[in-house]
C-alpha atoms as a printed R data frame, in Angstrom:
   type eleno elety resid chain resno      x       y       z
1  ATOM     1    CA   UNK     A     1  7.407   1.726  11.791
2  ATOM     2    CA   UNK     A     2  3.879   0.015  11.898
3  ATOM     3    CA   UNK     A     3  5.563  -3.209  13.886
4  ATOM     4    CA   UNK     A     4  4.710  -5.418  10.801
5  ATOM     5    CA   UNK     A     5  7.538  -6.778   7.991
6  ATOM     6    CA   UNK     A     6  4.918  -6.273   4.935
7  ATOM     7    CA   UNK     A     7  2.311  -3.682   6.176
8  ATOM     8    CA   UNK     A     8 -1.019  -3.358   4.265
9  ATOM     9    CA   UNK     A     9 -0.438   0.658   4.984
10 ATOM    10    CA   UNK     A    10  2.509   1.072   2.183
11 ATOM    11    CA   UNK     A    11  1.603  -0.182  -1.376
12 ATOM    12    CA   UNK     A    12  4.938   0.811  -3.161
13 ATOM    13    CA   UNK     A    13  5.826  -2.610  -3.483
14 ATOM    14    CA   UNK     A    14  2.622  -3.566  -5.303
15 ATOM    15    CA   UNK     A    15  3.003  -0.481  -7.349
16 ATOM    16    CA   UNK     A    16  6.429  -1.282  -8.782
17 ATOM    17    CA   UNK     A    17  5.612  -4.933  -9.131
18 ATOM    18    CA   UNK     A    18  2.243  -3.949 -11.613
19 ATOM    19    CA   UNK     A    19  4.607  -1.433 -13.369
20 ATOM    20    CA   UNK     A    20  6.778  -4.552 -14.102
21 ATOM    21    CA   UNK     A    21  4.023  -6.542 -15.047
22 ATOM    22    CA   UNK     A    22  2.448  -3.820 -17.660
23 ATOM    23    CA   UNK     A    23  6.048  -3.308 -19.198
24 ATOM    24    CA   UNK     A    24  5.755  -3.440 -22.845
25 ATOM    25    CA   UNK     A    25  1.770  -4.199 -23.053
26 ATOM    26    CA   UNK     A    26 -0.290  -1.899 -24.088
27 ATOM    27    CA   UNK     A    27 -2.642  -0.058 -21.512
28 ATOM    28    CA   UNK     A    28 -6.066  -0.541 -22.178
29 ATOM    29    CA   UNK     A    29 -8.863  -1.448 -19.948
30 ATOM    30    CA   UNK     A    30 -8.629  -5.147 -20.810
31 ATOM    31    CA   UNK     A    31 -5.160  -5.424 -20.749
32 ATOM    32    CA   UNK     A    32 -4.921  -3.216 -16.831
33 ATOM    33    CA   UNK     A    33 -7.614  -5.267 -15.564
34 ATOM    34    CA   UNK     A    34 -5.758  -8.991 -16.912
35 ATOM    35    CA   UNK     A    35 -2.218  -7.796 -15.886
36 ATOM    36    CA   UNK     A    36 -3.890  -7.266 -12.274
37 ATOM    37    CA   UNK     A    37 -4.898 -10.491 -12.013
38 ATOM    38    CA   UNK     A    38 -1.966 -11.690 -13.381
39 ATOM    39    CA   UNK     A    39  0.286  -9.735 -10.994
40 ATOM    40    CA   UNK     A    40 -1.775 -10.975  -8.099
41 ATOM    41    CA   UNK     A    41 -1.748 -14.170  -8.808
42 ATOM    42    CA   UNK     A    42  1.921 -14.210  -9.321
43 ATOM    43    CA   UNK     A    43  2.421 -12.524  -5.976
44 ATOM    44    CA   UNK     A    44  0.274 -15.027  -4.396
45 ATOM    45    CA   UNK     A    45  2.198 -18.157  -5.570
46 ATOM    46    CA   UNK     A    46  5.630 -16.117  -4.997
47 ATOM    47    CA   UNK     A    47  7.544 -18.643  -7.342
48 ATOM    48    CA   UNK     A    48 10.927 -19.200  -6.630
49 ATOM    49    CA   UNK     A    49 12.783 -17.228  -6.280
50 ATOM    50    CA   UNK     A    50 10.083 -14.538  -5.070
51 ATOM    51    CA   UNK     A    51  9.444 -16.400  -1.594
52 ATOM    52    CA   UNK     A    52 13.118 -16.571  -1.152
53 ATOM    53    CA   UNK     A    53 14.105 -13.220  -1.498
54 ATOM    54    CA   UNK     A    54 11.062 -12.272   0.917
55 ATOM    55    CA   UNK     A    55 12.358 -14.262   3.550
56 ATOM    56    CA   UNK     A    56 15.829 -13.911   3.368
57 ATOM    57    CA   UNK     A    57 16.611  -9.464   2.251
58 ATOM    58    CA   UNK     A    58 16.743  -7.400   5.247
59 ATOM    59    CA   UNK     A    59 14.218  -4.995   6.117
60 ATOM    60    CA   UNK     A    60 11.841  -3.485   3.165
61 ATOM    61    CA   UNK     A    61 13.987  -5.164   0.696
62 ATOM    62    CA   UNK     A    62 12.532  -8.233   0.491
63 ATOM    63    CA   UNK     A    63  9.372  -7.364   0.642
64 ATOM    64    CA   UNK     A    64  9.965  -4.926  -2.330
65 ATOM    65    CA   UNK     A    65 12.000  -7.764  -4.594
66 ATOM    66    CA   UNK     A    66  9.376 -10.579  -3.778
67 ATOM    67    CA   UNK     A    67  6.870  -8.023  -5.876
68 ATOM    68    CA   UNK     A    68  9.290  -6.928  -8.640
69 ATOM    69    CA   UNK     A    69  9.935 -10.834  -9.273
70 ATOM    70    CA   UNK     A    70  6.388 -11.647  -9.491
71 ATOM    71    CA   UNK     A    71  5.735  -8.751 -11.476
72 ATOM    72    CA   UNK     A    72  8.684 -10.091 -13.903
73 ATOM    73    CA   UNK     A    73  6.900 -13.578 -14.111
74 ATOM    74    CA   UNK     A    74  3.466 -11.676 -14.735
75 ATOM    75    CA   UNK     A    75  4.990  -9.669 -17.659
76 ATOM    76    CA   UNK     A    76  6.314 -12.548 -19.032
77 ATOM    77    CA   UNK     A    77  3.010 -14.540 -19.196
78 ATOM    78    CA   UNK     A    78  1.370 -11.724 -20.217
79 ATOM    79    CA   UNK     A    79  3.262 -11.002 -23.245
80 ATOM    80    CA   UNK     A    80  3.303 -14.520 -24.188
81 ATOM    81    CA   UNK     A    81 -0.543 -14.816 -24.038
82 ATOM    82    CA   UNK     A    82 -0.744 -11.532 -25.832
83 ATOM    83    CA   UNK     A    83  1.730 -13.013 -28.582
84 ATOM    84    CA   UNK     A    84 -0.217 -16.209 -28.723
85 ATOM    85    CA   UNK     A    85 -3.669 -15.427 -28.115
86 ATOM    86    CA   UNK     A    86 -3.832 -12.393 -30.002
87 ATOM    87    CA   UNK     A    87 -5.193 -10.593 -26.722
């Protein structure tokens, strides 16, 4: 619709891949504002296999999953530095 696979003009994506990353953490201010980084970072990198599902799902797909899966890895370090840090 806007000639471009991952357009800056729909943020769904990066919606549903923070949801994943808050998932069973608490919401507070501190906690939002790490789980954004985290998420971002996570995106960023796109560890396997969050590249590979962005390249190789038709249409929106992949561009949706790439964000879910980087969302799962952000939850995942989140609630491990939350268990271990005491954050």
């Amino acid at each position: 619709m806007f000639g471009e696979k991952d357009t800056s003009y729909i943020v769904i994506d990066e919606m549903v891949g923070f949801q994943w990353t808050m998932f069973l953490v608490t919401p507070t201010v501190l906690h939002v504002f790490i789980g954004f980084i985290l998420f971002r970072l996570f995106d960023i990198l796109k560890i396997f296999p969050a590249g590979y599902f962005q390249r190789k799902l038709p249409g929106g797909y992949g561009v949706v999953i790439d964000d879910v899966v980087a969302g799962m890895y952000a939850n995942i370090a989140f609630l491990l530095t939350i268990k271990f840090w005491g954050i």
